[in-house]
C-alpha positions in Angstrom: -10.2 56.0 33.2 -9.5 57.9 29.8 -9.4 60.8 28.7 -11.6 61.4 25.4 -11.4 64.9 23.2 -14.9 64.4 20.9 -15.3 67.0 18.1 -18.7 67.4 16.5 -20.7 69.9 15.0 -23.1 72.0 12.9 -26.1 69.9 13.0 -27.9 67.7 15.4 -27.2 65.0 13.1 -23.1 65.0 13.9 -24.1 66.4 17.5 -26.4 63.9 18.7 -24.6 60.8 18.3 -21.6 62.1 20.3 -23.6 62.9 23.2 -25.3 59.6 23.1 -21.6 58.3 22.8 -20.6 60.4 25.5 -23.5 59.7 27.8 -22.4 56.2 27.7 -18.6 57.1 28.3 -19.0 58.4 31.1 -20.8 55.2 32.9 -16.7 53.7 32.6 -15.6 57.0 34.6 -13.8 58.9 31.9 -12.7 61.9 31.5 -14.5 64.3 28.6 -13.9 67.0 26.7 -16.1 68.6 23.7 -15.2 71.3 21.0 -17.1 72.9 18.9 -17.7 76.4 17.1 -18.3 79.1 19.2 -22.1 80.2 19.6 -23.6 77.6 18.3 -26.2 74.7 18.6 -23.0 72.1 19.6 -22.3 74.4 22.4 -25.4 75.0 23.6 -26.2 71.5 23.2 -23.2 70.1 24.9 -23.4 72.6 27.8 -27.1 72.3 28.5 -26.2 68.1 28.7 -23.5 69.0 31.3 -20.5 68.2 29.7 -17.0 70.6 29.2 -16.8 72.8 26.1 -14.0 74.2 24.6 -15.0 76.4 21.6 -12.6 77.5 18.0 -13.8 79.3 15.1 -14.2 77.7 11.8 -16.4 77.8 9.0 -17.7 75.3 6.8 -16.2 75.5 2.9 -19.2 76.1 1.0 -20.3 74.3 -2.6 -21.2 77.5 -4.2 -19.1 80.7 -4.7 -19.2 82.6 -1.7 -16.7 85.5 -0.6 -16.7 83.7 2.9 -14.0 81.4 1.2 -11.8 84.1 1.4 -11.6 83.6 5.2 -11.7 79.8 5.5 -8.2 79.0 4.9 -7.1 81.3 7.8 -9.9 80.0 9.9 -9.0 76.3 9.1 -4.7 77.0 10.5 -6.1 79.3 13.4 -8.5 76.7 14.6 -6.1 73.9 13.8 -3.4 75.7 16.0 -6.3 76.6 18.7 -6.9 72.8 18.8 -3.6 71.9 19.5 -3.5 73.7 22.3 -6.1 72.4 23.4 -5.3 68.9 22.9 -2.1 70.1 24.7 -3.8 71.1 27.8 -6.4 68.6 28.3 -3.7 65.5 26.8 -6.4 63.4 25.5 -5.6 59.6 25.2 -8.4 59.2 22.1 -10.0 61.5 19.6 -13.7 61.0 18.6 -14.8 63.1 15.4 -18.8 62.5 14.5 -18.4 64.4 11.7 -19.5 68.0 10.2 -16.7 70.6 9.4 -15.8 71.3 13.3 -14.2 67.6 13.4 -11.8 68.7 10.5 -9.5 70.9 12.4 -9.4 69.5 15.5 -9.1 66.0 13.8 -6.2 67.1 11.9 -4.5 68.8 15.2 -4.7 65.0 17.3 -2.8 63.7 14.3 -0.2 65.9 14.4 -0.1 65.2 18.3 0.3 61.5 17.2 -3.5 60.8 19.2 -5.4 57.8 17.9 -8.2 58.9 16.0 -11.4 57.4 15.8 -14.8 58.4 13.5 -18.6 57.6 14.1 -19.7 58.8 10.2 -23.7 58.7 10.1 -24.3 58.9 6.4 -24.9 56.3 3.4 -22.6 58.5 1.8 -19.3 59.7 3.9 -19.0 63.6 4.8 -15.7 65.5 3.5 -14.5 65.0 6.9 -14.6 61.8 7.5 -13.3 60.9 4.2 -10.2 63.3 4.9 -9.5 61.8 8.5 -10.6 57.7 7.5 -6.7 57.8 6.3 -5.3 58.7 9.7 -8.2 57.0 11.3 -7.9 53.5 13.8 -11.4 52.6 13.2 -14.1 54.1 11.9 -17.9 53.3 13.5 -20.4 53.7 10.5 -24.1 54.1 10.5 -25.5 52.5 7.3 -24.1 49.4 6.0 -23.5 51.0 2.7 -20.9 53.4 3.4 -18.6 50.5 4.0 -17.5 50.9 0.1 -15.8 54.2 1.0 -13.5 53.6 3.6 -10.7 50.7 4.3 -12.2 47.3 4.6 -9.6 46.5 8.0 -10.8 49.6 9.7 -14.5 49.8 9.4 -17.0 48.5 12.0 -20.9 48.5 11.2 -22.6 49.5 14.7 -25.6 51.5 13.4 -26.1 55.3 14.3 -26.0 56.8 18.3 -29.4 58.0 18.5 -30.8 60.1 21.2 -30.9 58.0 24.6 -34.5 59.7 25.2 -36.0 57.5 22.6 -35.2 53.8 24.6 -34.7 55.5 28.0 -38.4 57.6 28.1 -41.7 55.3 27.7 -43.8 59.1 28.5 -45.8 60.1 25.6 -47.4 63.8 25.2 -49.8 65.2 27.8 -52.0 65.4 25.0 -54.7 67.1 26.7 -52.2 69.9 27.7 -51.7 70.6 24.2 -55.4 70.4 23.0 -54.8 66.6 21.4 -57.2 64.0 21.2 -56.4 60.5 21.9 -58.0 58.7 19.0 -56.8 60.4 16.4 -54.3 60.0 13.9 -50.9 61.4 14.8 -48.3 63.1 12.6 -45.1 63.6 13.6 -43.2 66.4 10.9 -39.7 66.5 11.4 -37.2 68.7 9.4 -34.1 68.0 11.4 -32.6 69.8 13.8 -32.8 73.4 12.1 -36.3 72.4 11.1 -37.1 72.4 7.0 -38.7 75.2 5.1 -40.0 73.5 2.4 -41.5 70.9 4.0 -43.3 73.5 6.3 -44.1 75.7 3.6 -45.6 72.4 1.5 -47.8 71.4 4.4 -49.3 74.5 5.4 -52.2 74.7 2.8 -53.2 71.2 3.3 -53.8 71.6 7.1 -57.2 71.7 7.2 -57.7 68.8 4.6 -55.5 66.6 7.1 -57.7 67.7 10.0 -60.8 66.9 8.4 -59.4 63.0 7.9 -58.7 62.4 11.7 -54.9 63.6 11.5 -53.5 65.7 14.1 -50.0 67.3 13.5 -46.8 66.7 15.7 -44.6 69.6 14.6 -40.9 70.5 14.7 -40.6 73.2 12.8 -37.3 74.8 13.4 -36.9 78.2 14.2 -36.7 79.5 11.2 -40.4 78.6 10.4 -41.7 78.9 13.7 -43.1 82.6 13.6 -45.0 81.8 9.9 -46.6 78.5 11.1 -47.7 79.9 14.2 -49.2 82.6 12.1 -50.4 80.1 9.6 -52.2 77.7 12.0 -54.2 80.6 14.6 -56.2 79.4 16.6 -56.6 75.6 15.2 -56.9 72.6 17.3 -55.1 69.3 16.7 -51.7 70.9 16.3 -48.9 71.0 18.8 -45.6 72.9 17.0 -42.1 73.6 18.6 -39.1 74.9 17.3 -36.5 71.9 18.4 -36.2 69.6 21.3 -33.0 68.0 22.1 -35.0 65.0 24.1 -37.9 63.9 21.6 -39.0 60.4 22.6 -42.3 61.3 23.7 -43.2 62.6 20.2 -42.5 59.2 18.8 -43.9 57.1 21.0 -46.7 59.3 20.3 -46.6 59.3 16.0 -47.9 57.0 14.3 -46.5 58.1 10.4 -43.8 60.6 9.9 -42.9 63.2 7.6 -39.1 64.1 7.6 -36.5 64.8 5.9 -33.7 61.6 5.2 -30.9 63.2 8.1 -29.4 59.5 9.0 -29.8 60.2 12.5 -33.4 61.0 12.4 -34.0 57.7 9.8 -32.3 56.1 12.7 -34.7 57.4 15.1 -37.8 56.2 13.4 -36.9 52.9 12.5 -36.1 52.4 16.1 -38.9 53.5 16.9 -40.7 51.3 14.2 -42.9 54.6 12.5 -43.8 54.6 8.9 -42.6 57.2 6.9 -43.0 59.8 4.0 -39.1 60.6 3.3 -38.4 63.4 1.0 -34.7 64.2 0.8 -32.9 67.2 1.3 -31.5 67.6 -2.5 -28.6 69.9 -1.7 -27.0 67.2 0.5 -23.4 66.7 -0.3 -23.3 63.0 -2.4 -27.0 63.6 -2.2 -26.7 61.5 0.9 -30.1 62.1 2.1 -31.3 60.3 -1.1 -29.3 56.9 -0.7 -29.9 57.3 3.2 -34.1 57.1 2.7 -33.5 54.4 -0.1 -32.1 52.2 2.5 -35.7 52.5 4.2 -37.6 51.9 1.5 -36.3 49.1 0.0 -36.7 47.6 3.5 -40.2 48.6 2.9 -40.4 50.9 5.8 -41.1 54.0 4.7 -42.0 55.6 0.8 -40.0 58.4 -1.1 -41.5 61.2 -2.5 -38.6 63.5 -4.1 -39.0 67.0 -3.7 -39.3 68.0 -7.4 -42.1 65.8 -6.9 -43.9 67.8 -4.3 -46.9 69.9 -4.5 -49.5 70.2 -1.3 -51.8 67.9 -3.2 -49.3 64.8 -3.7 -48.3 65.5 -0.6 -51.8 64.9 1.0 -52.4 62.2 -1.5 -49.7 60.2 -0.3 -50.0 61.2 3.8 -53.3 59.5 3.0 -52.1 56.3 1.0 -49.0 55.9 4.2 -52.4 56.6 6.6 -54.4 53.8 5.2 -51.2 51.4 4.9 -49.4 52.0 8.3 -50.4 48.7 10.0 -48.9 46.7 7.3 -45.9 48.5 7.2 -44.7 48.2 10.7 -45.2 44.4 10.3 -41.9 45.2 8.2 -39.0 46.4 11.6 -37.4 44.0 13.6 -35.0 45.0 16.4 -33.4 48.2 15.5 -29.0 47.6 15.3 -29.1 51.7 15.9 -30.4 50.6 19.4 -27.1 49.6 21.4 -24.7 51.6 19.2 -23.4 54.3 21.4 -22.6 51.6 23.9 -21.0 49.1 21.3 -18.5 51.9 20.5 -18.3 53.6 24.0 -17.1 49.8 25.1 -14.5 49.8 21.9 -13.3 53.3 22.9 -12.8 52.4 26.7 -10.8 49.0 25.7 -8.2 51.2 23.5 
């Protein structure tokens, strides 16, 4: 038995592999522990999956101007301190970080307690994290093939992404007569990530009824930001079933058959596992514009298309839902067996040998 100190945070996208990870940690009877920012989606996450929680404060540093920098540095030595302590208390024999700004700290407090240090880094392109820790790192698990380039040749292992263990462990599709669905229709799965994505909600919403009319029905995760103006914005309508976020999605893929979402590596991950066409648009704003080179991956596998979002008005948007409709068969002919599929237990079995 070990005892494993796993810091993620800030998105599902860092938060969902390390549960997966965990989930399959704990079949070898170790011993985990989780930290994360206080009051938020990690710690709700982690605590709703039963697992021990031990919360610091820290912010992310921003890429624009913002007076919260003013705080960070004494966020980032408090927090750093806090996780010593806590790395004193719970004496970890291994550190997992799986990314986002939460790793940083509590990453940098296990090196100074001389703890081997291992990272599971999801993008195409490397977070800030990761890239800071690879130096002090043992090994570091990577998700896309191509992120190889940034991070020593000796210590990097290509295992594919953690994704959600709902997606190979739940066959259940929706009750689709509970949510007013019809069974030969057309199904649309929109996904924004795990806060949901405003633009893509906000692009979709006046072409609705056009996608209704052409057989579609719409799978919805709209975050909760959005989740009050779509509700308003769809009324009464059939052939929609929205929700906010749901930590266990399989059954709305092994209902979709196309997807719009956003390039999160995780949820690109997800889909091709799942073997669903895709419309990608990426998130420009991602650091390294990661979500960019993450989706390029699946379309030059010719699994999905791109459609940037300078690009996007409702109208190309229904234009080319319509052109992924018509070509979804052929498509799928293009997955094979997904290498995201056994990751979490390829690196739980390296982390229990160590």
């Amino acid at each position: 038995m070990k005892r494993i100190l796993i810091a993620a945070g800030g998105t599902g996208g860092h938060i969902i592999p390390a549960l997966s990870i965990a989930k399959e940690l704990k079949q070898f009877d170790n011993e985990l522990l989780f930290v994360g920012n206080r009051n938020s989606i990690e710690e709700k996450l982690v605590k709703a999956a039963g697992y021990d929680f031990r919360s610091i404060s820290i912010q992310k540093l921003y890429r624009r101007f913002t007076p919260l920098h003013i705080k960070f540095p004494f966020k980032l030595v408090k927090s750093t301190f806090d996780s010593m302590k806590i790395i004193r208390d719970f004496r970890p024999d291994i550190f997992l970080g799986t990314g986002g700004f939460v790793s940083g700290p509590v990453g940098y407090a296990a090196k100074l307690k001389n703890k081997p240090i291992f990272i599971q880094e999801q993008n195409s392109y490397p977070g800030k994290t990761s890239r800071i820790l690879a130096s002090s790192a043992k090994k570091i698990f990577i998700g896309t093939a191509s992120a190889q380039r940034y991070f020593p040749a000796d210590k990097v292992l290509y295992t594919g992404n953690p994704i959600n263990s709902s997606l190979y462990e739940d066959d259940d599709k929706l009750d689709l007569q509970a949510y007013s669905l019809r069974k030969n229709s057309f199904k649309l799965f929109v996904i924004g990530g795990s806060q949901g994505s405003y633009f893509l909600n906000k692009s979709l919403i006046p072409i609705i009824d056009d996608l209704l009319k052409e057989n579609f029905e719409i799978i919805w995760q709209t975050g909760n930001y959005s989740y009050d103006e779509i509700s308003r914005s769809i009324g009464n309508r059939k052939g929609i079933h929205y929700f906010a976020f749901d930590p266990t999605p399989g059954k709305y893929y092994n209902s979709a058959d196309i997807a719009l979402s956003r390039c999160g590596a995780i949820t690109l991950a997800e889909l091709e596992t799942k073997m669903i066409p895709s419309l990608l648009v990426p998130l420009p704003s991602a650091a390294g514009n990661h979500q960019f080179y993450n989706g390029m991956e699946q379309v030059a596998n010719k699994r999905a298309r791109m459609l940037e979002q300078k690009d996007l008005t409702p109208e190309k948007l229904k234009s080319e839902l319509l052109r992924l409709k018509n070509d979804q068969k052929d498509m799928k002919q293009n997955f094979g067996e997904s290498v995201h599929l056994h990751a979490a237990l390829t690196i739980a079995r390296i982390l229990n040998r160590e």
